[in-house]
mmCIF file of the C-alpha atoms, coordinates in Angstrom:
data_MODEL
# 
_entry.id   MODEL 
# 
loop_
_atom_site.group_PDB 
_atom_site.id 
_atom_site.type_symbol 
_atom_site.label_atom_id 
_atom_site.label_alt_id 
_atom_site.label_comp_id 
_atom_site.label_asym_id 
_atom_site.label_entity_id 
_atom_site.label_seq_id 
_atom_site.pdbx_PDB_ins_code 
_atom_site.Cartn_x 
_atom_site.Cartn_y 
_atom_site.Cartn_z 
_atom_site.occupancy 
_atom_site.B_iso_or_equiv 
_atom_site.pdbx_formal_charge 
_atom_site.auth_seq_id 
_atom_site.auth_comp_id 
_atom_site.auth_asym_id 
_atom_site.auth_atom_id 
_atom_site.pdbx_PDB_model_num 
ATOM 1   C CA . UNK A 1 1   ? 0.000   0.000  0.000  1.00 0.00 ? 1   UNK A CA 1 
ATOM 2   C CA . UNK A 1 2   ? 1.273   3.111  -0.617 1.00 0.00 ? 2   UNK A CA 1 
ATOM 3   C CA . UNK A 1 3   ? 1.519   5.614  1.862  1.00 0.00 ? 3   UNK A CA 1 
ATOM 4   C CA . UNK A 1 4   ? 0.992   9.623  1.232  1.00 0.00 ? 4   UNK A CA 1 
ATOM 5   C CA . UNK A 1 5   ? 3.455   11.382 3.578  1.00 0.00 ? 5   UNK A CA 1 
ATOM 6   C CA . UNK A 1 6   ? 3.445   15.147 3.569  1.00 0.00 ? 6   UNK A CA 1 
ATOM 7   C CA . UNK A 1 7   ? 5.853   17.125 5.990  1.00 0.00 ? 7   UNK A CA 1 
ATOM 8   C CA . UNK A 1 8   ? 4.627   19.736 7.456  1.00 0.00 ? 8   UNK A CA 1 
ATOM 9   C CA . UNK A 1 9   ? 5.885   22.133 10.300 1.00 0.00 ? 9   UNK A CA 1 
ATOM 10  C CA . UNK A 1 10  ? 3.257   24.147 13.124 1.00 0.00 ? 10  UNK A CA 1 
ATOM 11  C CA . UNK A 1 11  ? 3.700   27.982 13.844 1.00 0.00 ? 11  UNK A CA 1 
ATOM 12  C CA . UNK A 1 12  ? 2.010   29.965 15.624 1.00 0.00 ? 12  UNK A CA 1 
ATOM 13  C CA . UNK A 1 13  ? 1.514   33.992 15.730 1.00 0.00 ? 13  UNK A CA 1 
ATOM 14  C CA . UNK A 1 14  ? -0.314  35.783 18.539 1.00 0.00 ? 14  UNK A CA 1 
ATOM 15  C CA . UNK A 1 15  ? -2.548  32.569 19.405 1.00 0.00 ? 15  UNK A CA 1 
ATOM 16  C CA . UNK A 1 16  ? -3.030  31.964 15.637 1.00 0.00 ? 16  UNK A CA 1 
ATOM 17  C CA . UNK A 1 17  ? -1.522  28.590 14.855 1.00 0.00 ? 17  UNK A CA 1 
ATOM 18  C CA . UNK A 1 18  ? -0.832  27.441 11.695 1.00 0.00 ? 18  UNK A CA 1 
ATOM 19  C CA . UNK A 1 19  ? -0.031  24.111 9.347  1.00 0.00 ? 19  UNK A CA 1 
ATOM 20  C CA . UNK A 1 20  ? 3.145   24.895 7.188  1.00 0.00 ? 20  UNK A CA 1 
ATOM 21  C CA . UNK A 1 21  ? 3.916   23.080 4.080  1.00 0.00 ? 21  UNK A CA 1 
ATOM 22  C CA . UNK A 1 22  ? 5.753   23.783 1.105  1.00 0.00 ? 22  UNK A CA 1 
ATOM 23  C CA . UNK A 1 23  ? 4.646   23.545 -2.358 1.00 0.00 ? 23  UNK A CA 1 
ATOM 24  C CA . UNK A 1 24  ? 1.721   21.031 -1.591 1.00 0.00 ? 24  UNK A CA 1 
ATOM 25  C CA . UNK A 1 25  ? -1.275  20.574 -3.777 1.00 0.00 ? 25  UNK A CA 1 
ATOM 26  C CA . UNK A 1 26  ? -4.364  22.160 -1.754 1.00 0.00 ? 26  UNK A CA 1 
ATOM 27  C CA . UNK A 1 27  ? -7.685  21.251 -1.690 1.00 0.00 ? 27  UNK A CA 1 
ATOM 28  C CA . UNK A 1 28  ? -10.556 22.719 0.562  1.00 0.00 ? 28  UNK A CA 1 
ATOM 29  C CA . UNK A 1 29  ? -11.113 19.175 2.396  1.00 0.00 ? 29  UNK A CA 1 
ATOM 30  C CA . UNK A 1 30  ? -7.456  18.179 3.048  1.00 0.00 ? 30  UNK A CA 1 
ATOM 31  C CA . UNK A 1 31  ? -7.515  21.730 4.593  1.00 0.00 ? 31  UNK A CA 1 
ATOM 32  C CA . UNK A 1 32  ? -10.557 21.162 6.736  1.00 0.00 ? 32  UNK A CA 1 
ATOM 33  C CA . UNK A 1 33  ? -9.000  17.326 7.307  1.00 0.00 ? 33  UNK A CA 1 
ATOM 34  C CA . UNK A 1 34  ? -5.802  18.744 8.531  1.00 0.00 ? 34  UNK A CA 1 
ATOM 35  C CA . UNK A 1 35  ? -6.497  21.678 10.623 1.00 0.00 ? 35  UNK A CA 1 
ATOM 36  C CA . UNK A 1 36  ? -9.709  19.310 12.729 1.00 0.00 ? 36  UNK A CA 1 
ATOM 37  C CA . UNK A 1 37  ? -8.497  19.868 16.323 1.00 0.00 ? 37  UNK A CA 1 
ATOM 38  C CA . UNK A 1 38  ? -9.734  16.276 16.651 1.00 0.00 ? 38  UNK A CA 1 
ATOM 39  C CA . UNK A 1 39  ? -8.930  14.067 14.019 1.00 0.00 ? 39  UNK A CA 1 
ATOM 40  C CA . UNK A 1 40  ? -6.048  15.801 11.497 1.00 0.00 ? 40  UNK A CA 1 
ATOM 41  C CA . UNK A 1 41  ? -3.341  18.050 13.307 1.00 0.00 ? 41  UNK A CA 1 
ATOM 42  C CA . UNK A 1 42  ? -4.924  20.802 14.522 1.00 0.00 ? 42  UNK A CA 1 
ATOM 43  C CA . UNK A 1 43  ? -5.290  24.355 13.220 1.00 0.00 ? 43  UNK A CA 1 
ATOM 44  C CA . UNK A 1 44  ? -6.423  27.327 12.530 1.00 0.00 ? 44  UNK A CA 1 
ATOM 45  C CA . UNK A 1 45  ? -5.815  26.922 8.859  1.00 0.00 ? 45  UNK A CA 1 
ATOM 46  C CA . UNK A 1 46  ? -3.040  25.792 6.373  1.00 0.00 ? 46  UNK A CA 1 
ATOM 47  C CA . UNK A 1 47  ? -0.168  28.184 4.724  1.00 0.00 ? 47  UNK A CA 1 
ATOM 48  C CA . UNK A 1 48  ? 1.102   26.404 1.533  1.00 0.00 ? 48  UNK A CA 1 
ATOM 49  C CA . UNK A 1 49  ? 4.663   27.821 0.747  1.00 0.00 ? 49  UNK A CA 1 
ATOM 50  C CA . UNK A 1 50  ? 6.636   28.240 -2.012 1.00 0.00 ? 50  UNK A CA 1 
ATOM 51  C CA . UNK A 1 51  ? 9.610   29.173 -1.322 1.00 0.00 ? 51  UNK A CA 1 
ATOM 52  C CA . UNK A 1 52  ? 11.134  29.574 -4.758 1.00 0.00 ? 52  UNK A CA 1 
ATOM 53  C CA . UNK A 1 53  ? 8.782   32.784 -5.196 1.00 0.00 ? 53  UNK A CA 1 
ATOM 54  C CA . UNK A 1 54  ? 8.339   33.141 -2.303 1.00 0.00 ? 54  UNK A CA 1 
ATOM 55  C CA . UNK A 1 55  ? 4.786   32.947 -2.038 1.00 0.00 ? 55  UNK A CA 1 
ATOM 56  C CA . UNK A 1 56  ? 1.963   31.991 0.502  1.00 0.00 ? 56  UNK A CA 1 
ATOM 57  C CA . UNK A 1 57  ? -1.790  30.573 -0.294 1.00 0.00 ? 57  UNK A CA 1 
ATOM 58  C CA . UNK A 1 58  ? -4.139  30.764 2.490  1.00 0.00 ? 58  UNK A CA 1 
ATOM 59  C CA . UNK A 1 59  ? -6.557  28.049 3.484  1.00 0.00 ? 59  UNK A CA 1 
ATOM 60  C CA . UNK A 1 60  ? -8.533  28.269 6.509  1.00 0.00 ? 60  UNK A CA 1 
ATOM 61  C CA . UNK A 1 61  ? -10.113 25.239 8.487  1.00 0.00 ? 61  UNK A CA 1 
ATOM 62  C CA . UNK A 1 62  ? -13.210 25.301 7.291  1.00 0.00 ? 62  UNK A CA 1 
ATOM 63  C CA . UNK A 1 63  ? -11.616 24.927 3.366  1.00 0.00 ? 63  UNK A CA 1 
ATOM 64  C CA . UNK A 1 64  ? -12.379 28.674 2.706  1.00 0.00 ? 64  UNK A CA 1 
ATOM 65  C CA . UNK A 1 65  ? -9.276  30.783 0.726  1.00 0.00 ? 65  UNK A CA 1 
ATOM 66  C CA . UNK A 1 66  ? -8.838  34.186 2.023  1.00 0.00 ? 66  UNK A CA 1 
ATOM 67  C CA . UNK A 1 67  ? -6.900  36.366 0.348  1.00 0.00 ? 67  UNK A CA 1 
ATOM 68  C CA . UNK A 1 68  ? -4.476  37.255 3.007  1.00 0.00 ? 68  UNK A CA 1 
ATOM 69  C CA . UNK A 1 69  ? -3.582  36.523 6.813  1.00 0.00 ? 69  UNK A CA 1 
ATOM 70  C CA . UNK A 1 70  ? -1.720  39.003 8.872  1.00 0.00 ? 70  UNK A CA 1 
ATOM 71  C CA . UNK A 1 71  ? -0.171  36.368 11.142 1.00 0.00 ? 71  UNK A CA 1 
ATOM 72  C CA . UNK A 1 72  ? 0.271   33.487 8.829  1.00 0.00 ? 72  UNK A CA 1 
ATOM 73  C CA . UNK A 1 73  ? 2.137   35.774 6.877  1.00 0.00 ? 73  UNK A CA 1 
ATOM 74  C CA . UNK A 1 74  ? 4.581   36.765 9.794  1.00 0.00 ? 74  UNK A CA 1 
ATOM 75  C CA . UNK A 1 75  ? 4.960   32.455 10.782 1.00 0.00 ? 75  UNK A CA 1 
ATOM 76  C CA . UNK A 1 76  ? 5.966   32.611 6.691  1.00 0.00 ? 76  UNK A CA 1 
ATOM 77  C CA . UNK A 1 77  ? 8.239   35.190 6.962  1.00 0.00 ? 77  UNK A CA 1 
ATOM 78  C CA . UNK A 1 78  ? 9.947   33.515 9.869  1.00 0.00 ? 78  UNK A CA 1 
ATOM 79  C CA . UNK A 1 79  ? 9.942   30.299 8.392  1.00 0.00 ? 79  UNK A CA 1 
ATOM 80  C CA . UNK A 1 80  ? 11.749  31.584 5.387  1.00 0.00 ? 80  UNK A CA 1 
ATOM 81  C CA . UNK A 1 81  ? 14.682  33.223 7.526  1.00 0.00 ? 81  UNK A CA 1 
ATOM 82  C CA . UNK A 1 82  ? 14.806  30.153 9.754  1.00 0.00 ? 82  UNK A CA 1 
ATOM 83  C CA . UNK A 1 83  ? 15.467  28.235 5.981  1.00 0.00 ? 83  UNK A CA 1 
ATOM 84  C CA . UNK A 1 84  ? 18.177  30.242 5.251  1.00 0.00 ? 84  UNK A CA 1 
ATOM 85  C CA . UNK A 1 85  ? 16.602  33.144 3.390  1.00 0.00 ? 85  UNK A CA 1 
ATOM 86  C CA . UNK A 1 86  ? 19.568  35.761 3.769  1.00 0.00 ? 86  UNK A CA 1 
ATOM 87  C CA . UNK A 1 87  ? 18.024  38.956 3.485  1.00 0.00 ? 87  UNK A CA 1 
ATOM 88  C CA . UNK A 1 88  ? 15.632  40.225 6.646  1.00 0.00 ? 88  UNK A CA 1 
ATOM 89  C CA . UNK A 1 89  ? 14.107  41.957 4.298  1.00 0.00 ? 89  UNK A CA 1 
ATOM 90  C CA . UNK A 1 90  ? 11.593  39.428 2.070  1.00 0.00 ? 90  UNK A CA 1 
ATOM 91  C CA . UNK A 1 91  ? 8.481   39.979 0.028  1.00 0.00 ? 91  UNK A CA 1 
ATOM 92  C CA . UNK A 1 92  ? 5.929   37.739 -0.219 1.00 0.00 ? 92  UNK A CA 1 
ATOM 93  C CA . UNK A 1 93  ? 3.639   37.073 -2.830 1.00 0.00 ? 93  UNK A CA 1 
ATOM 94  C CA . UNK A 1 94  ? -0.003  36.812 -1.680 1.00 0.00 ? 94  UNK A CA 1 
ATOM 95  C CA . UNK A 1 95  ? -3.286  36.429 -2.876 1.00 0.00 ? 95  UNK A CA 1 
ATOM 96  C CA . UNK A 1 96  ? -3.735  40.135 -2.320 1.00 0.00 ? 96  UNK A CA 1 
ATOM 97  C CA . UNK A 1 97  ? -0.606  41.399 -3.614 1.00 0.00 ? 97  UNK A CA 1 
ATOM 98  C CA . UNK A 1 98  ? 3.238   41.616 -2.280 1.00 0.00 ? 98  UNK A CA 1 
ATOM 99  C CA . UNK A 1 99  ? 3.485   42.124 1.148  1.00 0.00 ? 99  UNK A CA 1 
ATOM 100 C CA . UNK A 1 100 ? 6.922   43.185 2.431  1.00 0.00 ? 100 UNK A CA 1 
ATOM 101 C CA . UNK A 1 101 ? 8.455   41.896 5.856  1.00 0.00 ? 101 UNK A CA 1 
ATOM 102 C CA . UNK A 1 102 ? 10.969  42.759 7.679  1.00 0.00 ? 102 UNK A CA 1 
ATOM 103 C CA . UNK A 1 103 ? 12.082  39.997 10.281 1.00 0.00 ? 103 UNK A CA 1 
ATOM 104 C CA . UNK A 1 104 ? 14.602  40.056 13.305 1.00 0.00 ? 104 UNK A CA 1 
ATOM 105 C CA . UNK A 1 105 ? 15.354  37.025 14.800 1.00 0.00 ? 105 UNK A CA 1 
ATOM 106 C CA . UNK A 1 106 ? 17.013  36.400 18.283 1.00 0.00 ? 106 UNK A CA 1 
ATOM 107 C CA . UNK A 1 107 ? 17.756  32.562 18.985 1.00 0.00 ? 107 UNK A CA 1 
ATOM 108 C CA . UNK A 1 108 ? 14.206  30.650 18.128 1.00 0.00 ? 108 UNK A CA 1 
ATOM 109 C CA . UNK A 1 109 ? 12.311  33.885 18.413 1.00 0.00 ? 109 UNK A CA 1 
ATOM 110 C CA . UNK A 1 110 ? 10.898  36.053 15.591 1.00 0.00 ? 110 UNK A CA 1 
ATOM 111 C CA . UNK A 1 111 ? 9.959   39.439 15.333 1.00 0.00 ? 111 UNK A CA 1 
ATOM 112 C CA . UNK A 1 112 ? 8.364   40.292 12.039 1.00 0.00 ? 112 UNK A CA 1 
ATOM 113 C CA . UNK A 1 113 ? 7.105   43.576 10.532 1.00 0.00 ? 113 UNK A CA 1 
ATOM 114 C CA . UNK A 1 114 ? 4.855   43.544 7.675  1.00 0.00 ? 114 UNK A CA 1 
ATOM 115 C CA . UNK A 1 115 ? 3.911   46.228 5.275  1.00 0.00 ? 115 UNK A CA 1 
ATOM 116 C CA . UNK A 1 116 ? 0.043   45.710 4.806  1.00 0.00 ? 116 UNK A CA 1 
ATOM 117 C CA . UNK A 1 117 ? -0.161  48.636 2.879  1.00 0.00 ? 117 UNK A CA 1 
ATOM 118 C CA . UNK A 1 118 ? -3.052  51.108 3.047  1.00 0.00 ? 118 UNK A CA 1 
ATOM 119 C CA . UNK A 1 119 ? -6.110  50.224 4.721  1.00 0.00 ? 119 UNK A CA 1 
ATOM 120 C CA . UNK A 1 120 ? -9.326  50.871 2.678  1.00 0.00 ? 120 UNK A CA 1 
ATOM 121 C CA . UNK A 1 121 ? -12.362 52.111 4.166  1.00 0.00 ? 121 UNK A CA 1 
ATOM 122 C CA . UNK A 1 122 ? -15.644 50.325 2.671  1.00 0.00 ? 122 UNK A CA 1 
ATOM 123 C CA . UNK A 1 123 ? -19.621 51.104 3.191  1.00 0.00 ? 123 UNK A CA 1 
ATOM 124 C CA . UNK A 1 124 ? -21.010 50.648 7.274  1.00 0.00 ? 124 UNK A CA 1 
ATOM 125 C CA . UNK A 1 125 ? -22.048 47.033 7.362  1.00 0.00 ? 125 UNK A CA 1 
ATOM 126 C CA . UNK A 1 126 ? -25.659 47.265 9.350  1.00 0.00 ? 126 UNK A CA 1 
ATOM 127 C CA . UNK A 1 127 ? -27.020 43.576 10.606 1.00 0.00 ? 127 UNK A CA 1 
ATOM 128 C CA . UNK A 1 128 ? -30.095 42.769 11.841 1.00 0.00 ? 128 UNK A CA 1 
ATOM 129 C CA . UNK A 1 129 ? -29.796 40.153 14.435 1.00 0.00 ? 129 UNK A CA 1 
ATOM 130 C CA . UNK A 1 130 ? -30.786 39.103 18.357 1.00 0.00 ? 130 UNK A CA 1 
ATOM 131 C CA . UNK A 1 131 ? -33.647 41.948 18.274 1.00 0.00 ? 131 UNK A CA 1 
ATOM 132 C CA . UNK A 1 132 ? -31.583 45.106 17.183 1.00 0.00 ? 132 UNK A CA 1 
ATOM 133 C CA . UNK A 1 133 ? -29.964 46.505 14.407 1.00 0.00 ? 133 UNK A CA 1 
ATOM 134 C CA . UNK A 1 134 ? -25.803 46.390 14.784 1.00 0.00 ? 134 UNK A CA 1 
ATOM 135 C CA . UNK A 1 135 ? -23.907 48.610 12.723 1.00 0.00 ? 135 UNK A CA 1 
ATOM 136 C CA . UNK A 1 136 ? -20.151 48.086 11.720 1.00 0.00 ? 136 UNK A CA 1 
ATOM 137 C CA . UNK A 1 137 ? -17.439 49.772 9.687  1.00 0.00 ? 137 UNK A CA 1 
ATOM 138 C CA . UNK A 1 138 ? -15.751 47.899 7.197  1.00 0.00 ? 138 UNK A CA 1 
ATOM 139 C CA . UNK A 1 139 ? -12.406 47.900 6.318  1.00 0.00 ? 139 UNK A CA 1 
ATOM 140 C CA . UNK A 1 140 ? -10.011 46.042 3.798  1.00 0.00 ? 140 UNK A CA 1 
ATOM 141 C CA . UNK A 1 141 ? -6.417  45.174 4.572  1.00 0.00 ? 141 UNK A CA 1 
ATOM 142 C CA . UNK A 1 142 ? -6.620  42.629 2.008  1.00 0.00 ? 142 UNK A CA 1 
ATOM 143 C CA . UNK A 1 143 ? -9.389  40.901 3.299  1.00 0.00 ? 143 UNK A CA 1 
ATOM 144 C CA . UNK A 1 144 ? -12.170 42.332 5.078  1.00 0.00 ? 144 UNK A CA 1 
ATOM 145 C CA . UNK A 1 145 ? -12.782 43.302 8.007  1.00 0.00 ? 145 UNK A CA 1 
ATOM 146 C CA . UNK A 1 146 ? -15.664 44.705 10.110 1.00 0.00 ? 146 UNK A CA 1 
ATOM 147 C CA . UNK A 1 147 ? -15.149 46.786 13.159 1.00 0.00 ? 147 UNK A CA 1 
ATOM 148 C CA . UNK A 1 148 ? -16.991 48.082 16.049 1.00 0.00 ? 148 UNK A CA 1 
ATOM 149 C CA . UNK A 1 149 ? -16.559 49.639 19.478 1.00 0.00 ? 149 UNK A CA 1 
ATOM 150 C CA . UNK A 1 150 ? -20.133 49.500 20.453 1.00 0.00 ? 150 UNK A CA 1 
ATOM 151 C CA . UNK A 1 151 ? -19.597 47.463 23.977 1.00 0.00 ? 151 UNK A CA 1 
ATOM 152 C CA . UNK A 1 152 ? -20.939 44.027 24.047 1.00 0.00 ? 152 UNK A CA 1 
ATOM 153 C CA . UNK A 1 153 ? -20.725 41.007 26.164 1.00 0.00 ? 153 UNK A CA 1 
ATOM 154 C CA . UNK A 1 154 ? -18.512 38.349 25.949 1.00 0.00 ? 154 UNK A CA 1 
ATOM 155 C CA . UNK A 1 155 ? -22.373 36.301 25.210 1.00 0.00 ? 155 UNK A CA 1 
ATOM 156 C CA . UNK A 1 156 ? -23.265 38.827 22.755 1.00 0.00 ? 156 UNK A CA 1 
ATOM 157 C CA . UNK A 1 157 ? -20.065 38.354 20.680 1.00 0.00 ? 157 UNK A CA 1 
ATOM 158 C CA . UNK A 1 158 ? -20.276 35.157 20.347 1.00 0.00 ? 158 UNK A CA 1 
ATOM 159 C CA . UNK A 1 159 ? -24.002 34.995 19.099 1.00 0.00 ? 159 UNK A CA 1 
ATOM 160 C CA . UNK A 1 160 ? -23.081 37.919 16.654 1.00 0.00 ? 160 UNK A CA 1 
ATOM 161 C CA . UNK A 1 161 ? -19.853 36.824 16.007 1.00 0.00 ? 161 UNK A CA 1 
ATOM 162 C CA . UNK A 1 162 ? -20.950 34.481 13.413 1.00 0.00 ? 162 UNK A CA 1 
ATOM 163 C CA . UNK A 1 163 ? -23.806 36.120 11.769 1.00 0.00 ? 163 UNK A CA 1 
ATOM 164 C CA . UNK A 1 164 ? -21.951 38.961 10.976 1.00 0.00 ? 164 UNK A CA 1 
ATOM 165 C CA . UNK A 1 165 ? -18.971 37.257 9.620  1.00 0.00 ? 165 UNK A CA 1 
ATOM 166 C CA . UNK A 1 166 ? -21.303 35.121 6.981  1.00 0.00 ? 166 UNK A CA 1 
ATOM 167 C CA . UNK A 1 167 ? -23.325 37.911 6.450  1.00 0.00 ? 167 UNK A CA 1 
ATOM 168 C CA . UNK A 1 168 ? -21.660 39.341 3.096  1.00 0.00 ? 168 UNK A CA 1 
ATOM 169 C CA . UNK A 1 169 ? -21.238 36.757 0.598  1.00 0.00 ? 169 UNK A CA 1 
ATOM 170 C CA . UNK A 1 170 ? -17.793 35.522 0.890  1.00 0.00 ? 170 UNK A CA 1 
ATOM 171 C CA . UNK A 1 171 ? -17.537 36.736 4.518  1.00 0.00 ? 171 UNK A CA 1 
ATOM 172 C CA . UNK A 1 172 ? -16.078 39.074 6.613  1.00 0.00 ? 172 UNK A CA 1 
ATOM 173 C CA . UNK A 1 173 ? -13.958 39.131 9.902  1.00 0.00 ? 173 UNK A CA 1 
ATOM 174 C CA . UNK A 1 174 ? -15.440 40.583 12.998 1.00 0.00 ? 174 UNK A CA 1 
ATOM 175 C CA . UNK A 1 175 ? -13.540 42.688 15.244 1.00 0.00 ? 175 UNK A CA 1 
ATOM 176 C CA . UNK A 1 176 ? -14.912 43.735 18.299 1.00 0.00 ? 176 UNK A CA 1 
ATOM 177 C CA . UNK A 1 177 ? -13.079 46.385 19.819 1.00 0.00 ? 177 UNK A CA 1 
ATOM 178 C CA . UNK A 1 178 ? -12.801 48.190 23.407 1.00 0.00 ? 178 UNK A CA 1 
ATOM 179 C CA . UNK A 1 179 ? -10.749 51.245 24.330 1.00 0.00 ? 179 UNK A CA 1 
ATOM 180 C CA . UNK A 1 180 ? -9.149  50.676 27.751 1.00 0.00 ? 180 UNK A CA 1 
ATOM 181 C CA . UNK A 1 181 ? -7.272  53.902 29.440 1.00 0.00 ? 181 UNK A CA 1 
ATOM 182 C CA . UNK A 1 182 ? -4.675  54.605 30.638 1.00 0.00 ? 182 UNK A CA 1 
ATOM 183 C CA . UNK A 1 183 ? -3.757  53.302 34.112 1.00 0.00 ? 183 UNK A CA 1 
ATOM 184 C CA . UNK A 1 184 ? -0.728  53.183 36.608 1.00 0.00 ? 184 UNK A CA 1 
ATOM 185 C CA . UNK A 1 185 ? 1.421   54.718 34.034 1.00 0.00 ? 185 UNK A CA 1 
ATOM 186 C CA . UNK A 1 186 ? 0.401   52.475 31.340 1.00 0.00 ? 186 UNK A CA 1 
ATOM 187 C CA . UNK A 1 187 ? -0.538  53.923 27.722 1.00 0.00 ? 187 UNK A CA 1 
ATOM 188 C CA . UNK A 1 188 ? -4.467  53.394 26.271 1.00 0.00 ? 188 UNK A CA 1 
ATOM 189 C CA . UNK A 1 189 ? -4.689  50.673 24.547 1.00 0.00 ? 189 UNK A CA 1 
ATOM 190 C CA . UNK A 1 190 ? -7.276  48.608 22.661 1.00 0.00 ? 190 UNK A CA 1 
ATOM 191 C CA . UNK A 1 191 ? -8.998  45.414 23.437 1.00 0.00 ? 191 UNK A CA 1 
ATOM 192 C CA . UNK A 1 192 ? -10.009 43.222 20.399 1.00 0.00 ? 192 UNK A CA 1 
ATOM 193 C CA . UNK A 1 193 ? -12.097 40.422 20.262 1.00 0.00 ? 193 UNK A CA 1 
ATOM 194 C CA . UNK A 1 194 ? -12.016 39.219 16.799 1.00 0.00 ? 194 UNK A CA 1 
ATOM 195 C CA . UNK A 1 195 ? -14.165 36.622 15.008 1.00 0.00 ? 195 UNK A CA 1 
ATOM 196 C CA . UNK A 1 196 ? -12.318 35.250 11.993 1.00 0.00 ? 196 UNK A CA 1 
ATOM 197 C CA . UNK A 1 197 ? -14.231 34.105 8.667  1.00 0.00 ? 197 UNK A CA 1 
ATOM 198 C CA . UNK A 1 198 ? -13.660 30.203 8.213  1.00 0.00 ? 198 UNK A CA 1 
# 
């Protein structure tokens, strides 16, 4: 019988973790097979590399392609240095154009800096759901994104959480988002909860 083996590594960027392989055929139901937390490995999605390019194709778990991910992009960039890439400086082909990263690297940790580029306001997103109307602004970073810092509870984000991300076709990520000030000498800041497409 033969056997399929496919080497793979995991990363993981700011609780994001990912499935790393290079130059592997994708399909959406290997991705979902791979990245089920109970049977496959475990993931949040898949990054398929090539290095060659270098280049990066997104799959999430559910088999969905998004066009870009902000911290599978930085576990790529990392990966490539770790390879032997020489320059800190790469860019990366992705399905919404070439991002450029800049990574530093001290033993086994990486600190990468990517250049999203410029952040493109859409139309407010308003949903109807749980009794009220909820109203969002959208934003693309290549992919979308929809953002609010109307306060809700933890319960109420994750009821909405998923009707707002399937509510445009193809999806959208959800970011709630809550200021927090300034305390004990401590800068403002912003809390996100964010509810990812697939």
């Amino acid at each position: 019988m033969k056997e399929n083996v496919v080497r793979f590594e995991k990363w993981e960027g700011l609780g994001n973790d990912f499935i790393l392989v290079e130059a592997v055929p994708m399909t959406a139901e290997a991705a979902r097979r791979l990245c089920d937390r109970r049977f496959g490995i475990g993931a949040d999605g898949v990054l398929v590399i090539d290095r060659e390019r270098p280049r990066m194709e997104v799959w999430n778990a559910d088999g969905s392609r998004p066009e870009m991910c902000g911290n599978g992009i930085r576990c790529v960039a990392a990966y490539l240095v770790s390879r032997g890439t020489p320059q800190k400086a790469i860019s990366i082909a992705t399905d919404a154009g070439d991002k450029r990263c800049e990574v530093s690297r001290a033993g086994d940790r990486f600190d990468v800096v990517v250049g999203m580029g410029r952040a493109r306001m859409g139309e407010p997103l308003a949903v109807t759901a749980l009794g009220a109307e909820h109203r969002f602004a959208t934003v693309d970073v290549g992919n979308p994104h929809a953002v609010t810092f109307d306060p809700y509870t933890e319960e109420a984000i994750d009821d909405l959480g998923p009707i707002v991300a399937t509510t445009p076709a193809g999806g959208i990520n959800v970011e709630f988002c809550r200021v927090r000030p300034a305390e004990r000498g401590e800068a403002a800041c912003i809390d996100v909860t964010v509810w990812e497409r697939g």
